[in-house]
N, C-alpha and C positions, 0 to 999 in steps of 0.2 A: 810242225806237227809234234805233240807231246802226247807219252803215254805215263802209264806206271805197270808195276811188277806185277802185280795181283791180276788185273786186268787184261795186260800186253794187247795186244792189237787189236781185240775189241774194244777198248777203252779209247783206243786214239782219236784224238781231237785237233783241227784247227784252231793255235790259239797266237795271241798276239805275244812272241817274248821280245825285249831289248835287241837293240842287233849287238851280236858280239864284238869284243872287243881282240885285237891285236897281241898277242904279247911275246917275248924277242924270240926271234927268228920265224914270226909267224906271218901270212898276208891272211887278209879277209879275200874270200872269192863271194863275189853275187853267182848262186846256184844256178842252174839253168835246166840241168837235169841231174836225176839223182836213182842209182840203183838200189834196191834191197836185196837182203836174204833172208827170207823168214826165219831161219835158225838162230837170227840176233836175239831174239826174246828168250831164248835160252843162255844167253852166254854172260854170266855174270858180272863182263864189264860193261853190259848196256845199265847197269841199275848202281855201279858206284866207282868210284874214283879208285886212283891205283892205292890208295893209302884203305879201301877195304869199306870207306863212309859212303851212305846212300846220295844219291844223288838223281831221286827221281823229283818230280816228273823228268824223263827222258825225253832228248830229242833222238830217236833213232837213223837208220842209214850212216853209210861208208862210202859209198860209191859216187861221185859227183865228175858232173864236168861244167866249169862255167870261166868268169870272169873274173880276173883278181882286181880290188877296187882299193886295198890297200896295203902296205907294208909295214909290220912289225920292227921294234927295233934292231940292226943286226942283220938283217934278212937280204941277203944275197942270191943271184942268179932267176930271180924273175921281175916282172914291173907290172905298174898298174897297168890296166888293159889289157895283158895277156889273157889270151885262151890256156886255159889250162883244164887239166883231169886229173884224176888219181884218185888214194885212199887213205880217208881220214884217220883218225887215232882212234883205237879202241873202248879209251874212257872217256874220250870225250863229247857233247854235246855232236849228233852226227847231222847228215847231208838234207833231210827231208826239210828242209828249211829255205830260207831264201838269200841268208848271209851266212856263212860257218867260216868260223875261224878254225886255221889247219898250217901245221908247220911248211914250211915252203920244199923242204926235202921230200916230203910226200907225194907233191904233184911233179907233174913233167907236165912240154908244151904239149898245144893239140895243135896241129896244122889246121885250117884255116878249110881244107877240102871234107873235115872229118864233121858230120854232125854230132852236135853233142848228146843228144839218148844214145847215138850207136858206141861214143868216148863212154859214156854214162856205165856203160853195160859191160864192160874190160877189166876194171881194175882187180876185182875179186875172183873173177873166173880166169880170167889169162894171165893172174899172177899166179894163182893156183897150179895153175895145170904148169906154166912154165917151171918154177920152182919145184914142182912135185917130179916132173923129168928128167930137167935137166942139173939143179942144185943137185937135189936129194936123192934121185933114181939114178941118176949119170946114163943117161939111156944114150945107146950109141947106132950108127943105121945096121941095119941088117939080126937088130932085136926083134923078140914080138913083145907086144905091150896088152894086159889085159884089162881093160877099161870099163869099170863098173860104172853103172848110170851115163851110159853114151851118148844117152839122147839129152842130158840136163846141161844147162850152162857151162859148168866147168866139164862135163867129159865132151860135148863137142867140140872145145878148148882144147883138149889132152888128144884125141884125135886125130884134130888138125895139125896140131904141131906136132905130134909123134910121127905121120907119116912125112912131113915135111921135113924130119928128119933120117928119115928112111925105115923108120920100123912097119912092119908087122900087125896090126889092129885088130884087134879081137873083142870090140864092144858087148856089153851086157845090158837088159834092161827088162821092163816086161814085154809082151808081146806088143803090145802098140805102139811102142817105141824101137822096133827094127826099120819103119821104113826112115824113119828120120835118123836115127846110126849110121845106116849105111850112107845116107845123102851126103853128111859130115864126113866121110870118110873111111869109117872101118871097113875093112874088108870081109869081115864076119860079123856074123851076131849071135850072139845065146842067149833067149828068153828063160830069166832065170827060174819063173813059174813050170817051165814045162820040160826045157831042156837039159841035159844031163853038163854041170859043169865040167866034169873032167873030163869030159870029151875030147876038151881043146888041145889036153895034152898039157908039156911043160912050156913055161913060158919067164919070160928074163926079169917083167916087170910086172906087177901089179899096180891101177891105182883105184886104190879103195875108198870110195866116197860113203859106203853101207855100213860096213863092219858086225858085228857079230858070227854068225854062222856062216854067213858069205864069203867074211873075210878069212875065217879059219880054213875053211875047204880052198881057198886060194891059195894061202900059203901051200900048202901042200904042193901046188902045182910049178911053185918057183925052182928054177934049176940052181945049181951050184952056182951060187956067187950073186946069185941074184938079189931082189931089192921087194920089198912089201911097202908102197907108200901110200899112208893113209892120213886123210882130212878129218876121222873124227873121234880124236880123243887117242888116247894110248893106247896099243898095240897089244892086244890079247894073243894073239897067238903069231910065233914068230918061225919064219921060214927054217926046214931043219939046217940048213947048209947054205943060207944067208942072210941079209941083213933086212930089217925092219925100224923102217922112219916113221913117225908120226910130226904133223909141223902146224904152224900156224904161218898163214899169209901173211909178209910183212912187203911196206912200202919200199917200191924199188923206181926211182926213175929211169934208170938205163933200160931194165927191164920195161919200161913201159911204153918207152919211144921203140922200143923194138918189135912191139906187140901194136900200138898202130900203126907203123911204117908198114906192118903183112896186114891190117887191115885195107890201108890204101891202094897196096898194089895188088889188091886182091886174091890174097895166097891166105886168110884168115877171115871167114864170114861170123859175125855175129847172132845169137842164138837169143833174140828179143821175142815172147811169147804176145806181151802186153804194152801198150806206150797210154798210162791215164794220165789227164790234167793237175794238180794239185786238189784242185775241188773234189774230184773223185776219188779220191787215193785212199782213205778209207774204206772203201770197197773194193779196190781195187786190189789192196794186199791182205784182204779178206776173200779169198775166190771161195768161189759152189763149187768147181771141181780141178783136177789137180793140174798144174801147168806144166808145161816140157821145156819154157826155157826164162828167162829174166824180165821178169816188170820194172819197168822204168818209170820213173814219176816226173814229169815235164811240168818242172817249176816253173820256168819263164820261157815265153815263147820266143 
């Protein structure tokens, strides 16, 4: 699927390109499933290469799980045939496709029990929330954690793994999204339409997926020594009396077999809103109304 910049995701089209080619230390995967994030059509390395040059038509998507069919020069630690998952490079040609070429360091295996839409649906959101915790928050048990957008991909991510680490939950969202917060885990909720934020009191951690005014009145709420971790864009306003991260997801394999291995043994459920065919996928990453958690696009059956 190709778009361009002017257009973005109304313009997308099924079209026929080359299948890519290999180059060292890379394998080709045959796609199999593939997740998105609407916010790519903002991020300026869906429209050009790391040297700054355009590079549309785009193929867009990051998220993939499928089959490696080839090996690049150089390329160690996987083989052809393997099931694999992971996230692809930011500037390059992404996953909505049927071959993508992706450095081999980026994927990790999939066991074999995992299906790939649910591999599909992991890499962006439960490297997010893992890194935003534990990298960059240092969250330790017997913290509380305040988790904007609880009920979306990544904070049902941040959630699960916060309590599993022993903290304290304090999900956010609007009103229609408390009964799905809490299911995920938080042990509270505050609807941020209606109820009073600072209510909650102070708290150790924030992770901030909203930022503007949300994010400002949060800080406030961080204690001594605390941590403000936020996914979108630089840090406007920083805790008096602690620290404020801003990050970008990067490819981690350790981290990723860590993150289906608590899929598997059921300590980590996945937050799939949508599963379309390829033929539909146009429409699909076009919704009438707002989704709560990750569309997946099911490249090959």
């Amino acid at each position: 699927m190709v778009t361009d910049q002017a257009e973005g995701l109304a313009a997308m089209t099924l079209t026929e390109t080359p299948e890519p080619t290999a180059a060292i230390n890379d394998v080709i995967v045959q796609v199999y499933a593939s997740g998105f994030v609407p916010t790519e059509m903002d991020w300026p390395s869906t429209w050009t290469d790391r040297a700054g040059h355009d590079r549309t038509p785009s193929i867009p998507g990051h998220e993939l799980a499928g089959v490696v069919t080839s090996l690049g020069y150089g390329t160690t630690g996987l083989s052809v045939g393997q099931r694999v998952f992971g996230l692809a490079d930011w500037h390059r040609d992404g996953t909505l496709a049927e071959y993508v070429a992706i450095e081999a360091r980026n994927l990790a295996p999939l066991p074999g029990d995992v299906d790939f839409t649910v591999a599909a649906s992991l890499p962006i959101s439960g490297l997010t929330a893992w890194q935003g915790l534990f990298q960059h928050g240092r969250l330790q048990a017997g913290q509380t954690v305040l988790a904007h957008g609880a009920a979306g991909a990544v904070g049902t991510m941040v959630t699960q793994l916060a309590r599993e680490a022993g903290a304290y939950i304090i999900g956010t969202g609007r009103a229609a999204d408390r009964e799905k917060a809490l299911e995920f885990g938080a042990h509270e909720f505050v609807d941020l339409e209606n109820d009073e934020l600072e209510a909650v009191g102070s708290v150790d951690l924030v992770f901030d997926v909203i930022g503007g005014d949300i994010q400002k009145r949060s800080a406030a709420l961080i204690k001594s020594g605390g941590t403000l971790v936020s996914v979108v864009g630089p840090v406007e306003t920083r805790p008096a009396d602690g620290l404020a991260v801003d990050f970008v997801v990067e490819a981690d394999r350790g981290e990723l077999v860590e993150i289906v291995q608590r899929v598997r043994d059921g300590r980590l459920r996945t937050n799939i809103d949508n599963i379309a065919p390829l033929e539909d996928a146009v429409a699909a990453l076009n919704p009438t109304e707002r989704r709560k958690g990750k569309t997946i696009i099911s490249i090959r059956s």
